[in-house]
ZAROFI-514866 format. One line per field, with one value per residue (C-alpha): residue number from 1; z, y, x; residue in three letters. Coordinates in pm, whole numbers. Layout:
n: c(NUM  ...) $
w: c(Z  ...) $
v: c(Y  ...) $
u: c(X  ...) $
res: c(ALA  ...) $
REM end
This chain:
n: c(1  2  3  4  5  6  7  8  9  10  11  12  13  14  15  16  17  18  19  20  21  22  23  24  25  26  27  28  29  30  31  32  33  34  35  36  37  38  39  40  41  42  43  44  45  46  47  48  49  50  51  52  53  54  55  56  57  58  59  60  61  62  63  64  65  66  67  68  69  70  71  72  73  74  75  76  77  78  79  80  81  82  83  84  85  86  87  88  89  90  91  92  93  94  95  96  97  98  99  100  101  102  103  104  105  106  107  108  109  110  111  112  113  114  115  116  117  118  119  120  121  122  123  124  125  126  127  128  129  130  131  132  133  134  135  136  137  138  139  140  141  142  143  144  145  146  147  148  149  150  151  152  153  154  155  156  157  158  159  160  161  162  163  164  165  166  167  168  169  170  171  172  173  174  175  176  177  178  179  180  181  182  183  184  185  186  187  188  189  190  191  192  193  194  195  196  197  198  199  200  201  202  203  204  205  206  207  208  209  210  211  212  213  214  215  216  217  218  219  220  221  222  223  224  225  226  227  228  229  230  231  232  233  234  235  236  237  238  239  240  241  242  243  244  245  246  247  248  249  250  251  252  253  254  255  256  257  258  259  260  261  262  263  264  265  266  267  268  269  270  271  272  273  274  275  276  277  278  279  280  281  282  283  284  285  286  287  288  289  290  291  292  293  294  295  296  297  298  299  300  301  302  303  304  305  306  307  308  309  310  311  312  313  314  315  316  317  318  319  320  321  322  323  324  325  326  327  328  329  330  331  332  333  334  335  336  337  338  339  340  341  342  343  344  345  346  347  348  349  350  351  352  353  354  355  356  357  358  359  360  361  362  363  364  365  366  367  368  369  370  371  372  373  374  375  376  377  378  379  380  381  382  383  384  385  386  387  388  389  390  391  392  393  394  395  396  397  398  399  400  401  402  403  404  405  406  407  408  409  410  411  412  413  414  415  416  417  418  419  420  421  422  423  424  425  426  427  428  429  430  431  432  433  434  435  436  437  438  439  440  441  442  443  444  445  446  447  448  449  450  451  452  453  454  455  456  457  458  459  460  461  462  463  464  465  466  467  468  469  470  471  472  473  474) $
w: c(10971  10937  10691  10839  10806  10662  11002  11375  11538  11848  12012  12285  12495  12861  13169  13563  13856  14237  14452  14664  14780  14481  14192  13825  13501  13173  12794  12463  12099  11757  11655  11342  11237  10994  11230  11613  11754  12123  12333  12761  13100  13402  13673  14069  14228  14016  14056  14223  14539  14479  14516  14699  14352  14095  13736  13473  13150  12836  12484  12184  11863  11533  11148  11285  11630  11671  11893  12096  12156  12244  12470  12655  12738  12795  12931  13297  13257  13080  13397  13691  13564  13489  13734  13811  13943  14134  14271  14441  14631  15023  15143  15470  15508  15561  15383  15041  14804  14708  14503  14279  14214  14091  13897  13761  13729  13487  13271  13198  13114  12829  12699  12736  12529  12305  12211  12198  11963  11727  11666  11553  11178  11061  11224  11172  10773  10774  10708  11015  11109  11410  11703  12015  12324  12649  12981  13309  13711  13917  14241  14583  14903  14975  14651  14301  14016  13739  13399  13048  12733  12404  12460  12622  12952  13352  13593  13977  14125  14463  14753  14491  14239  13990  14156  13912  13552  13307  13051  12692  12464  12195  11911  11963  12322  12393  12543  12281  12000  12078  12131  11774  11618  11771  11628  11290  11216  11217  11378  11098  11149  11527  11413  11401  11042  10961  10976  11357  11613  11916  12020  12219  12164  12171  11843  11525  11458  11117  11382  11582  11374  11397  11438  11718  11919  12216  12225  12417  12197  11875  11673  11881  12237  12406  12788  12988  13232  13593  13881  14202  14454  14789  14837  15069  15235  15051  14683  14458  14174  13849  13470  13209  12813  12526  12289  12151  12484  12608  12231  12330  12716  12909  13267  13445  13268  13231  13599  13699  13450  13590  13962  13847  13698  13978  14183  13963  13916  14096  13795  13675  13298  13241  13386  13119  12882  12901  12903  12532  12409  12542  12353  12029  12074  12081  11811  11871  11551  11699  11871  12265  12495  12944  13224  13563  13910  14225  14590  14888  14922  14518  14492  14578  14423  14606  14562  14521  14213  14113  14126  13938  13664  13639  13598  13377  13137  13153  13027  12755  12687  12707  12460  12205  12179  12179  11869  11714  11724  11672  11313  11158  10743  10732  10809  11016  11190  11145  11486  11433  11424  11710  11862  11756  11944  12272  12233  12275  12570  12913  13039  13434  13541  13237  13324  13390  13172  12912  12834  12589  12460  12781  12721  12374  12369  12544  12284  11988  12149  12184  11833  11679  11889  11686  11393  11267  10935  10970  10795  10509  10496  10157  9862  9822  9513  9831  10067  9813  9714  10076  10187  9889  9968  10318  10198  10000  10290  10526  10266  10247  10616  10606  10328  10554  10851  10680  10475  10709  10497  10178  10133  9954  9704  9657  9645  9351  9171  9163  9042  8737  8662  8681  8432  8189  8244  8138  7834  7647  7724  7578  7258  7191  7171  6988  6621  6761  6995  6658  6488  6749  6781  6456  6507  6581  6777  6974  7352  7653  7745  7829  8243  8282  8114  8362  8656  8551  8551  8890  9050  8920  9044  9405  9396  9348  9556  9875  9766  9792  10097  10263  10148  10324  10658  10649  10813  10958  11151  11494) $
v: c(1078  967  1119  1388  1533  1834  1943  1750  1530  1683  1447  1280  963  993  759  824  617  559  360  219  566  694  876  868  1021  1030  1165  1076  1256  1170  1497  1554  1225  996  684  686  443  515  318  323  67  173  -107  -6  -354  -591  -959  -1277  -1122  -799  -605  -354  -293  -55  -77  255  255  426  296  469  272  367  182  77  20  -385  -395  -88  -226  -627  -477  -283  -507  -828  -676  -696  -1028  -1138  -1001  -1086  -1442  -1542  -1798  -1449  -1239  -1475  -1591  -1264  -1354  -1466  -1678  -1575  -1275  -911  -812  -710  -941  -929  -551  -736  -1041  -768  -563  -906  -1011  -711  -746  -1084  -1058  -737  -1023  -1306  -1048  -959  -1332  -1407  -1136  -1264  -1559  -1399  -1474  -1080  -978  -1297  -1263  -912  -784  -564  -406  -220  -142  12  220  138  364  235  234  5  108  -144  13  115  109  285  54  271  99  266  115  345  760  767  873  871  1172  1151  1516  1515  1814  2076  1951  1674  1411  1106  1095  820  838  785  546  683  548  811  737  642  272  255  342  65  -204  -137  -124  -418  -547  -463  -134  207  555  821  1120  1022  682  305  263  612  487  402  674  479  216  -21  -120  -426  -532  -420  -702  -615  -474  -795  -1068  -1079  -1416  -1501  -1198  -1260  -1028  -777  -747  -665  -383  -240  -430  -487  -493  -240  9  -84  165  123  436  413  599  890  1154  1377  1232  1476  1300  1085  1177  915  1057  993  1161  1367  1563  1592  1727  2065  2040  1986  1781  2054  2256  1987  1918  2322  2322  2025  2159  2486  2305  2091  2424  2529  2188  1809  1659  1500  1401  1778  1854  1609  1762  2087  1947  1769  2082  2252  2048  2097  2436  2414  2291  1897  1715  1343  1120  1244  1022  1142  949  1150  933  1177  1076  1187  1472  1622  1979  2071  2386  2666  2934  3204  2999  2993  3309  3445  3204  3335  3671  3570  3447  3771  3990  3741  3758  4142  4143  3975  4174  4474  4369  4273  4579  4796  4623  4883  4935  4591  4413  4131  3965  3581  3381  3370  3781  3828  3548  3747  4027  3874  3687  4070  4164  4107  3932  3811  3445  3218  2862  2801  2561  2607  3005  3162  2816  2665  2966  2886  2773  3079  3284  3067  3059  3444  3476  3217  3365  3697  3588  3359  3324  3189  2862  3052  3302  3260  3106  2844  2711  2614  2551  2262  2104  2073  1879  1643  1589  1509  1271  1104  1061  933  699  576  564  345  89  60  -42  -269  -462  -364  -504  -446  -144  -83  -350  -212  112  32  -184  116  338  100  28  421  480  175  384  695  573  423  762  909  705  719  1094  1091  1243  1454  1602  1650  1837  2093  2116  2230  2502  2812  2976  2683  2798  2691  2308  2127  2197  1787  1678  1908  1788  1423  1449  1632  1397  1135  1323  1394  1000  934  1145  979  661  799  952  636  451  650  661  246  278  629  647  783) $
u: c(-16577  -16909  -17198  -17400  -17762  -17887  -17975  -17968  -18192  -18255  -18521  -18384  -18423  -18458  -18482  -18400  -18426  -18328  -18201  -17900  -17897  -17856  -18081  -17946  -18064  -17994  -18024  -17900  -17997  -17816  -17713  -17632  -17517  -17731  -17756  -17807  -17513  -17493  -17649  -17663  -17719  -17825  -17915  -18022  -17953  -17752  -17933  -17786  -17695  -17560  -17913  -17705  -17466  -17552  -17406  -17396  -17229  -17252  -17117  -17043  -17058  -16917  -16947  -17289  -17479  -17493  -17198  -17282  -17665  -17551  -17347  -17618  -17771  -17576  -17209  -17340  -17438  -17066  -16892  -17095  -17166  -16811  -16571  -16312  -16602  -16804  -16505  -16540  -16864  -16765  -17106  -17227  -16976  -17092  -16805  -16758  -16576  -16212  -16162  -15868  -16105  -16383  -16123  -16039  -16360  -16440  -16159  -16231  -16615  -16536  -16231  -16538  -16806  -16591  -16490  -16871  -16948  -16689  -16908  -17194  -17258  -17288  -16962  -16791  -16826  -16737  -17110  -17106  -16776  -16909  -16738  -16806  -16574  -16740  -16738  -16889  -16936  -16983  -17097  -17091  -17132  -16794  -16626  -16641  -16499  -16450  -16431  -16323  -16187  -16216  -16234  -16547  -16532  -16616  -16551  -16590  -16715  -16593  -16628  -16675  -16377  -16329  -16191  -16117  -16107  -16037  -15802  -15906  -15739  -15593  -15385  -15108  -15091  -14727  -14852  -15100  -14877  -14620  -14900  -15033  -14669  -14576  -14906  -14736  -14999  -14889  -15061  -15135  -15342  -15376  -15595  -15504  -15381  -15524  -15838  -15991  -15985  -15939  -15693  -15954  -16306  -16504  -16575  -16389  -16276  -16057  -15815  -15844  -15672  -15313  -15165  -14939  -15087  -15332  -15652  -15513  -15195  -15390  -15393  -15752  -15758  -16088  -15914  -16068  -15880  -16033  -15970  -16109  -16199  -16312  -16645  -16662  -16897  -16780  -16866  -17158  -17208  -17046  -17073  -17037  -17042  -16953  -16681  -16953  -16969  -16592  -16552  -16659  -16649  -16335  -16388  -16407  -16653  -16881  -16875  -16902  -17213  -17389  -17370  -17504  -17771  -17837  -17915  -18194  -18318  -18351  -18483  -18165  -18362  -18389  -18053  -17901  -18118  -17966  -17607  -17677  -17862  -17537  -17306  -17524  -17520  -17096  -17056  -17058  -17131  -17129  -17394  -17428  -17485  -17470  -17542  -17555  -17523  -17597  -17502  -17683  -17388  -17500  -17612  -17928  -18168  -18125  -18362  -18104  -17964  -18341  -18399  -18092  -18139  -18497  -18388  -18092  -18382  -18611  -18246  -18174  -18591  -18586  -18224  -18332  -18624  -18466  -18236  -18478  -18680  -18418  -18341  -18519  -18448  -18194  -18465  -18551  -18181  -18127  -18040  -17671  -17679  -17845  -17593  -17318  -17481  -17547  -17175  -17038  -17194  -17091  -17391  -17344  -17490  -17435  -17395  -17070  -16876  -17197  -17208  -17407  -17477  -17626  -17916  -17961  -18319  -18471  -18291  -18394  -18788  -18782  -18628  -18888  -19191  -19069  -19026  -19254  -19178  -18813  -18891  -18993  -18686  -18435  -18478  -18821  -18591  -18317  -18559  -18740  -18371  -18237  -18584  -18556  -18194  -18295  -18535  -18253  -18004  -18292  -18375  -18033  -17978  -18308  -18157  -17845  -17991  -18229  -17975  -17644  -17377  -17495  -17591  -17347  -17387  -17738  -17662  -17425  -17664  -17937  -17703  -17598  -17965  -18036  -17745  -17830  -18180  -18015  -17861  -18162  -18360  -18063  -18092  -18467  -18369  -18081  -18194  -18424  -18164  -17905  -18178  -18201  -17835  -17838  -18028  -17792  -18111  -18156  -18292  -18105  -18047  -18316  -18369  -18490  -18142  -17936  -18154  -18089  -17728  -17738  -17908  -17687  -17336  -17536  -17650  -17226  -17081  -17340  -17166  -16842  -16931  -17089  -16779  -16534  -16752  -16711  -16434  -16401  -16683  -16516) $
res: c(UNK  UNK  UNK  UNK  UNK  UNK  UNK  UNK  UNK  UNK  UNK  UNK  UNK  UNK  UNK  UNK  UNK  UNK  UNK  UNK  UNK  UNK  UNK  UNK  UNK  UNK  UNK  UNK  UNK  UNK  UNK  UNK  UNK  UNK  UNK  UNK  UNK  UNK  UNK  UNK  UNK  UNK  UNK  UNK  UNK  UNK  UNK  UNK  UNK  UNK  UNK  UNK  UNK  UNK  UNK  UNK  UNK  UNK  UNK  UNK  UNK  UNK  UNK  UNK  UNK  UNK  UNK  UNK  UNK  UNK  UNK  UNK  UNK  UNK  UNK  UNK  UNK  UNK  UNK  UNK  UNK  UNK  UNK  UNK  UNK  UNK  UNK  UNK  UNK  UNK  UNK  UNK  UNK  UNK  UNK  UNK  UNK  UNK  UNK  UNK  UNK  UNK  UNK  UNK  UNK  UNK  UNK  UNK  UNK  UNK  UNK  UNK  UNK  UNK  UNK  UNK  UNK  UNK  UNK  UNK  UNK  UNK  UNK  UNK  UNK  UNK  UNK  UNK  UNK  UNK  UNK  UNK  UNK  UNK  UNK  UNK  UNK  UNK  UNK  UNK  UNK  UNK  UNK  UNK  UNK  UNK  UNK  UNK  UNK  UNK  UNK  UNK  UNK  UNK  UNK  UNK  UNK  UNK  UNK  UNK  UNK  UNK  UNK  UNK  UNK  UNK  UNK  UNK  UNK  UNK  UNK  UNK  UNK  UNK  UNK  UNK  UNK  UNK  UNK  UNK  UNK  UNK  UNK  UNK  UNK  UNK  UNK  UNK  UNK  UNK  UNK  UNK  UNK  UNK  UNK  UNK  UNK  UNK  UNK  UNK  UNK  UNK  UNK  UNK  UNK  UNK  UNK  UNK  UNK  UNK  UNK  UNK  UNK  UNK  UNK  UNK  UNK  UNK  UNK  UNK  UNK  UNK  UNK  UNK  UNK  UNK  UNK  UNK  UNK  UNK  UNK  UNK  UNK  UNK  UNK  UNK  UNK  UNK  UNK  UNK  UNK  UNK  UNK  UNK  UNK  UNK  UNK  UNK  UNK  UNK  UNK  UNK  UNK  UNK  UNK  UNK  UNK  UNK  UNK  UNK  UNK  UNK  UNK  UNK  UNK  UNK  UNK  UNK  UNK  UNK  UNK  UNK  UNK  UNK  UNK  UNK  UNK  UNK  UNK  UNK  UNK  UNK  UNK  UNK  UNK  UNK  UNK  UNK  UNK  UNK  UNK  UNK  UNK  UNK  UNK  UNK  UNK  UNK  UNK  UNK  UNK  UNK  UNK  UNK  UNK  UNK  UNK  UNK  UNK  UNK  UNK  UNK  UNK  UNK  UNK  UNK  UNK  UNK  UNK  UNK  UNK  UNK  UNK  UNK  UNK  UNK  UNK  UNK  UNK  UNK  UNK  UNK  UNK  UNK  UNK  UNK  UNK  UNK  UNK  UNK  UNK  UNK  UNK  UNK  UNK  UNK  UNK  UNK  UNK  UNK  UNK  UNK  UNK  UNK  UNK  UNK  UNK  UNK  UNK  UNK  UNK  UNK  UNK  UNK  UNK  UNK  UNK  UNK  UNK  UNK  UNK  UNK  UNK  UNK  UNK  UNK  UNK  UNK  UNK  UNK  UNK  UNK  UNK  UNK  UNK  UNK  UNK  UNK  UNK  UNK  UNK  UNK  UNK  UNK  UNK  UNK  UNK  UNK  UNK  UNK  UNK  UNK  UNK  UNK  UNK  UNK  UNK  UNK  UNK  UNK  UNK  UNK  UNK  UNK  UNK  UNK  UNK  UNK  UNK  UNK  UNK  UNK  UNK  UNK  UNK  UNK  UNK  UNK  UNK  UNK  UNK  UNK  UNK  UNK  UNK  UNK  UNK  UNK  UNK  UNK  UNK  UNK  UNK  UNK  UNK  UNK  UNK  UNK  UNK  UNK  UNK  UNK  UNK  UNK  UNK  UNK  UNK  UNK  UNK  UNK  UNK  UNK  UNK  UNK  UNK  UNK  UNK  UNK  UNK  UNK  UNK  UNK  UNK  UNK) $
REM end
């Protein structure tokens, strides 16, 4: 696993648009991990011809973001500019081009991407070991071409039901599993080599360099699953999210929340704001990433939905207040009490699919409107060490983006100079320290001493801990 803040990131990156009949929107937020390494497309109109073509993908990177963000914004262009896809293209005919030639098309530019990328001088020489699973949709006017390759992944909502979902790649998946063996690796705790967590990306190229095996026979393959669906009247909408979503939402609570929401709302930003908050709130510890595509045929508000969603937040409101006044002698409750609390009760018109969890920020404003001092609750002593450790990992996360590959060489060389440091301070004071020694009413040790080797042990163990997320990111 990767290294983790002290608390999550929660702002979040939004864009929507419309078009092709069709309105999309879509969020992303770090979380609680240390680096931000999703990254998203969304095109209304793909150029050269296919105006009436839409293209939505989302990518979730791991050991770094470089893959995940060249992909962004360049995969489009590898498919619909190579000799397979625009073989496609029928000059002066209404009709669409060939569906194999565009499923062929597709699988050929994430092979052509993922050959270019190799080339690059940072990835080539092992400086970057990124990698990235990629999830997309491509949209014509009569067809859906869904596109996966990693455990990301795409779900058609179709006449109230989910109607299509990919299937993530995972090492211990039976076709998966002999791929890699015959590759020569192994699968150990469910990961390639007991290290990567999926069984096809683009990039990671450690896992791509087997000889007498073709790309798609390595150890990770970067050949994406293509399935094609006819569109119909009947289609709602189409999710695309990362791992860090389907982690604590199966398909079909995901999809029952985001109709829900769809009734109280047609702002599909804030919709997929709710749906990351959600996740948070569930526990997800990973990078979220959603994309939300609506058809004409998607829910629509409905003032009935509005209305008992209003007065589902005036009970939670009116709840929380009443725990919290009724605290009386204990005091005033942390959040997770008054959680617990609610959790108990048999409260009607929670979000389906999202619970408790999808109402967390009304509870957490009505708790923090009542209790204003929260940031000041427990110990200042705790309160002053977590900050400066927070400072610490942010600086480190900084130094690792800046110098990518060798961080780690830097990190190592400031920890030698800062114990070469330690040392001569330790000899300057050498006969002074002996006297006091000898002293049998000699006061505790000295608090600076204990505080320096602290700070050395913490400054370790983030190496340690940035050296096993190299290659356990996922």
């Amino acid at each position: 696993m990767g290294a983790f803040l002290d608390k999550p990131k929660t702002e979040k990156h939004n864009a929507h648009g419309a078009g092709n009949g069709l309105r999309y929107g879509l969020s992303s937020m770090q979380g609680w991990r240390v680096e931000m390494e999703d990254a998203h497309t969304a095109v209304v109109g793909i150029p050269h011809g296919l105006e009436d073509w839409s293209f939505f993908a989302v990518y979730d990177g791991h050991a770094g973001s470089r893959v995940a963000n060249y992909c962004s914004s360049h995969l489009l262009e590898h498919i619909t500019n190579n000799e397979d896809f625009r073989a496609a293209e029928k000059p002066g005919s209404a009709l669409e081009p060939s569906v194999e030639n565009v499923k062929s098309g597709i699988r050929t530019g994430f092979l052509k991407i993922d050959e270019y990328m190799r080339n690059f001088s940072d990835l080539r020489n092992g400086m970057d070991r990124s990698g990235s699973t990629a999830v997309g949709v491509m949209i014509s006017p009569e067809h859906m071409y869904f596109i996966n390759c990693g455990d990301s992944r795409a779900v058609l909502f179709r006449n109230g039901q989910v109607c299509f979902s990919t299937q993530d790649h995972k090492p211990c998946n039976p076709r998966e599993k002999e791929r890699i063996q015959n590759a020569g690796g192994s699968v150990m705790i469910q990961r390639v080599n007991g290290s990567l967590a999926v069984s096809r990306a683009l990039g990671d190229y450690d896992y791509k360099c087997v000889d007498g095996k073709g790309p798609t026979e390595q150890l990770v393959s970067p050949e994406p699953e293509v399935c094609e669906i006819l569109r119909a009247e009947e289609d709602e909408f189409i999710i695309l999210a990362c791992d860090g979503i389907w982690d604590v939402m199966s398909n079909e609570e995901l999809c029952e929340f985001v109709k829900s929401r769809l009734e109280v709302s047609d702002d599909l930003e804030k919709v997929c704001n709710w749906v990351v908050d959600t996740c948070l709130h569930k526990g997800s510890r990973d990078n979220m990433s959603i994309v939300l595509v609506c058809f004409s045929n998607a829910p629509k508000v409905s003032d009935e939905a509005v209305k008992k969603d209003a007065e589902l937040d005036k009970h939670l409101e009116s709840r929380v207040e009443e725990i919290m006044e009724n605290s009386g002698e204990e005091g005033m409750p942390d959040l997770a009490h008054v959680i617990r609390i609610l959790s108990a009760e048999n409260i009607p018109n929670l979000p389906p699919g999202g619970g408790l969890a999808g109402k967390r920020n009304i509870i957490e404003a009505v708790y923090n409107r009542l209790n204003p001092h929260r940031e000041n609750d427990g110990d200042p002593g705790e309160a002053e060490e977590s900050g400066t450790q927070g400072k610490l990992v942010e600086a480190l996360r900084q130094m690792r983006i800046n110098h990518r590959g060798n961080y780690r060489h830097l990190l190592e060389e400031m920890l030698t100079s800062y114990r070469l440091a330690k040392i001569q301070g330790e000899e300057s004071t050498t006969e002074p320290a002996a006297a006091s020694t000898s002293d049998k009413h000699a006061g505790p040790s000295d608090p600076a001493a204990d505080t320096q080797t602290e700070t050395e042990n913490h400054l370790a163990e983030i190496q340690r801990s940035n050296e096993d997320s190299g290659m356990n990111e996922m």
